[in-house]
FIKESE-223680 format. One line per 10 residues: their letters; for each residue x, y negated, z of N, C-alpha, C, O, CB. Coordinates in steps of 0.1 Angstrom, whole numbers, plus 2048, in hexadecimal, padded with zeros to 3 digits. Glycine has a CB too. Example, Ala and Ser with C-alpha at 12.3 -4.5 7.8 and 13.67 -1.06 7.14 Angstrom:
AS> 884:839:84E:87B:82D:84E:884:821:84E:88E:821:855:871:82D:85A | 880:816:847:889:80B:847:881:800:84F:886:7F5:850:88D:806:839
//
This chain:
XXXXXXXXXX> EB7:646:BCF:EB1:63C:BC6:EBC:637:BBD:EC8:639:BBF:EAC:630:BCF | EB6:62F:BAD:EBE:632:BA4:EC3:622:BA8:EBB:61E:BB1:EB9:637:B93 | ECD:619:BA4:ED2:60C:BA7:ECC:609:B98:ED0:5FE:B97:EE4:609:BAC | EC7:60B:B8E:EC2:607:B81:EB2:601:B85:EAC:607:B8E:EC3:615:B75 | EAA:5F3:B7C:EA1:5F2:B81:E94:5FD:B74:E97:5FF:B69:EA0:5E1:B85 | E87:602:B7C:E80:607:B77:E7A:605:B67:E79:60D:B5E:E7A:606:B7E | E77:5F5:B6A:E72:5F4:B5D:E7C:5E9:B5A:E84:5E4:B61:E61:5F2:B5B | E78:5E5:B49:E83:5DC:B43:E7C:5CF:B42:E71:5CF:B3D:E89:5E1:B33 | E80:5C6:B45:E77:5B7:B41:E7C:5B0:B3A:E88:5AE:B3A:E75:5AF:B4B | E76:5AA:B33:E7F:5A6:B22:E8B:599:B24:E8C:590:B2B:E71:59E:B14
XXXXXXXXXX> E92:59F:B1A:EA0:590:B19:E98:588:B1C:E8D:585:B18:EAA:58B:B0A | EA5:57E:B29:EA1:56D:B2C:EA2:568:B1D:EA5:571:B15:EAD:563:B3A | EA1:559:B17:EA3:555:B0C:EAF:54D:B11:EAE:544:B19:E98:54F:B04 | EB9:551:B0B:EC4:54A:B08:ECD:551:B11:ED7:54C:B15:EC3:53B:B09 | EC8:55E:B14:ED4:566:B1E:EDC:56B:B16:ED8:56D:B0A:ECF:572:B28 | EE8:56E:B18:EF3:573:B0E:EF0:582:B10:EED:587:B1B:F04:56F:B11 | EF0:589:B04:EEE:596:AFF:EFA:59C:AF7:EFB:59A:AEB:EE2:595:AF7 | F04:5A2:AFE:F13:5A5:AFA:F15:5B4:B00:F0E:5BB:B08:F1F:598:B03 | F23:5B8:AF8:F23:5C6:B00:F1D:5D0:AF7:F1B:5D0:AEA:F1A:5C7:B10 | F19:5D9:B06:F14:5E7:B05:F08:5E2:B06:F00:5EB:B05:F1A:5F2:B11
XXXXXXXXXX> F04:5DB:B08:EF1:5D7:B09:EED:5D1:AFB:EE3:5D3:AF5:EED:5C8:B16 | EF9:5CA:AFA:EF4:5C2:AEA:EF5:5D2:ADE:EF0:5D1:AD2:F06:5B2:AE3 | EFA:5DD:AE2:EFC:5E4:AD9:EEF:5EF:ADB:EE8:5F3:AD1:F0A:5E9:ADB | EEE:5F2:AE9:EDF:5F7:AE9:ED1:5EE:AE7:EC6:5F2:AE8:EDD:5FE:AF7 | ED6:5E0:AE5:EC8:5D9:ADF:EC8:5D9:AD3:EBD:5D7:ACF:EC5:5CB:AE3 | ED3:5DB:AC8:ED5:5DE:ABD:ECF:5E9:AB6:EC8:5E8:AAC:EDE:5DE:ABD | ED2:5F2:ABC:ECD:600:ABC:EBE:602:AB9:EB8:606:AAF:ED1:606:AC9 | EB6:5FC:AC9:EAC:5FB:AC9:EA1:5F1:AC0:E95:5F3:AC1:EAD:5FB:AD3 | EA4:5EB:ABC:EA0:5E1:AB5:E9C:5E4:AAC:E91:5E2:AA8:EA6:5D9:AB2 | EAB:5ED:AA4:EAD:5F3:A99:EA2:5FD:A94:E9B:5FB:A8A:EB9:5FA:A9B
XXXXXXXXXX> EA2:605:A9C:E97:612:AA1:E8C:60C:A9D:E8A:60D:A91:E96:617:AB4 | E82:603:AA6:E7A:5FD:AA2:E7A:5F2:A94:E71:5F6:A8C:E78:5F8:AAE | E7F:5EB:A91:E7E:5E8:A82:E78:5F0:A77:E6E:5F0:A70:E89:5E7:A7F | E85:5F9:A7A:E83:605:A6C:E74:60E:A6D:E6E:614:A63:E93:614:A6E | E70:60E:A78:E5F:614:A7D:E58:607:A77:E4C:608:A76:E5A:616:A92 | E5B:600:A74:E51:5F7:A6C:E4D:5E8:A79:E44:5E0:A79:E3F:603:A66 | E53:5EA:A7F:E51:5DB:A8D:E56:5CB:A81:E60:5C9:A79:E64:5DE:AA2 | E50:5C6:A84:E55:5B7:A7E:E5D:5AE:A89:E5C:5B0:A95:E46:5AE:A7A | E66:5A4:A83:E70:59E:A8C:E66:599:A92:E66:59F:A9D:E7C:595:A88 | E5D:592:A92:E59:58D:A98:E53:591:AA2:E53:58A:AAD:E56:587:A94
XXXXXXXXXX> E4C:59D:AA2:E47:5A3:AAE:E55:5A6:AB4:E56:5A0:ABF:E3E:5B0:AAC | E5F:5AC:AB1:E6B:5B1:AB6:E6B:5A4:AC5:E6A:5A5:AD1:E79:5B0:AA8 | E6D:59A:ABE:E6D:58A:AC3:E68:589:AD2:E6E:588:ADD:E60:581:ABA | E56:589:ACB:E50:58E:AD8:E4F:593:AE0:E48:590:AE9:E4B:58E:ADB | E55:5A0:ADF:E54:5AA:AE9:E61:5AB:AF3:E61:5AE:AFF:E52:5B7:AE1 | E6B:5A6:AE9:E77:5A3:AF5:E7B:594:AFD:E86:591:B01:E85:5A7:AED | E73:58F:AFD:E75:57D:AFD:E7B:574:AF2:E79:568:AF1:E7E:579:B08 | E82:57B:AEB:E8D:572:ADF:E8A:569:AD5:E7F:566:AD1:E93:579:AD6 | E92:567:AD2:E8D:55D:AC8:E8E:566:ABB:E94:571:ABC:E97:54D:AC8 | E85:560:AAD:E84:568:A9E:E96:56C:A9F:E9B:577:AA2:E7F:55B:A8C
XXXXXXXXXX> E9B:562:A9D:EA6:55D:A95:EB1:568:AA1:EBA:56D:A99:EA8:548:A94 | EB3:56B:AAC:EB6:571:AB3:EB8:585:AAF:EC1:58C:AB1:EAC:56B:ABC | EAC:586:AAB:EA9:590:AA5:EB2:595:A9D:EBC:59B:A9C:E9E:590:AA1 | EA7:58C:A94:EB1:58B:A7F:EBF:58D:A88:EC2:599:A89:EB1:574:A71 | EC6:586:A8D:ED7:588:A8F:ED6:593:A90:ED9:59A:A87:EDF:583:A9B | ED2:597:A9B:ED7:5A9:AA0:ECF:5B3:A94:ED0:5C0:A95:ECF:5AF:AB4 | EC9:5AF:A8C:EC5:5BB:A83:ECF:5BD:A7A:ED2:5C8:A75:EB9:5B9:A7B | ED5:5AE:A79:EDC:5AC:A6C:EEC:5B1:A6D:EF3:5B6:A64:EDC:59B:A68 | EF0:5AE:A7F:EFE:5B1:A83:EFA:5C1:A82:F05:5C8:A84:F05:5A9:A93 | EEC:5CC:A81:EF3:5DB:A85:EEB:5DC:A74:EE2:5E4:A73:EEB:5E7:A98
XXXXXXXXXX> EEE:5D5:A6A:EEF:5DA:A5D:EE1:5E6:A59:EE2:5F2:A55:F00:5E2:A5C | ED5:5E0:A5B:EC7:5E4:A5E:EC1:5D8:A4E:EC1:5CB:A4D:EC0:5E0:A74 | EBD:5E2:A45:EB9:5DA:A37:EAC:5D5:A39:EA1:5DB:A3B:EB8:5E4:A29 | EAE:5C7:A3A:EA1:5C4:A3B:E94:5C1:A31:E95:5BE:A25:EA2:5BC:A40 | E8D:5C1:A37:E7F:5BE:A30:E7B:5B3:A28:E7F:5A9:A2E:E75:5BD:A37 | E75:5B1:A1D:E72:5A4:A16:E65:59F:A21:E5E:5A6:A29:E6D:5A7:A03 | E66:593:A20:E56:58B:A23:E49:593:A1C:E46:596:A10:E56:579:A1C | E42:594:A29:E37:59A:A27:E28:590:A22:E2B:585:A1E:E35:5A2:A33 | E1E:592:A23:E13:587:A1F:E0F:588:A12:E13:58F:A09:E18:578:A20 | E06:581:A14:E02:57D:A02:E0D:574:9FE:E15:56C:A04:DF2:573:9FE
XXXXXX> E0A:577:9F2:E13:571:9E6:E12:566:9E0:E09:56C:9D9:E14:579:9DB | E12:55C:9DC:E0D:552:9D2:E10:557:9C8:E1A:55E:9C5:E13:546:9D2 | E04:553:9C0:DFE:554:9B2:E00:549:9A7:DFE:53D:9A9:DF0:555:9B3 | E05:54D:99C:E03:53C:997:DF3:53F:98F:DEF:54A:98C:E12:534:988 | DEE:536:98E:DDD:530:992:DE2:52F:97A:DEB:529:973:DD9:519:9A5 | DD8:537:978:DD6:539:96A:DCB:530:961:DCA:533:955:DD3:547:96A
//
C-alpha cells in the first residue's frame, strides 16, 4: 500500500501553500487557466479564495485575461 492518500480534497482556506506543493499548484492552475477555466471557478474547485488564485497565476507569469461580460454602452 501507497502512504500517499487516494484522492485530493481541496486546500483548507488559509492553509499555507509553500514549497514543492505551491509549485505543483502553480503548475496546475496554470494548465487549467490557459484551457480557458476562470479564477473564479479555479476558486471553487480548490477551496480558495479569488484573490488567492490571481497570486499564484500572477507569481508563475501566466497572461491574464481581460474581464469578461457585457460591456457598457454609452446610451445614444
Amino acid at each position: 500500500m501507497s502512504d500517499r492518500p487516494q484522492s485530493k480534497a481541496p486546500l483548507g482556506k488559509g492553509t499555507r501553500v509553500t514549497g514543492k506543493s505551491r509549485d505543483r499548484l502553480q503548475t496546475q492552475l496554470k494548465k487549467q487557466y490557459e484551457a480557458g477555466a476562470s479564477i473564479r471557478s479555479l476558486a471553487r474547485s480548490t477551496g480558495r479564495s479569488y484573490g488567492f488564485i490571481h497570486n499564484v497565476l500572477v507569481e508563475s507569469h501566466v497572461q491574464l485575461r481581460s474581464r469578461g461580460g457585457a460591456n457598457r454602452r454609452k446610451v445614444q
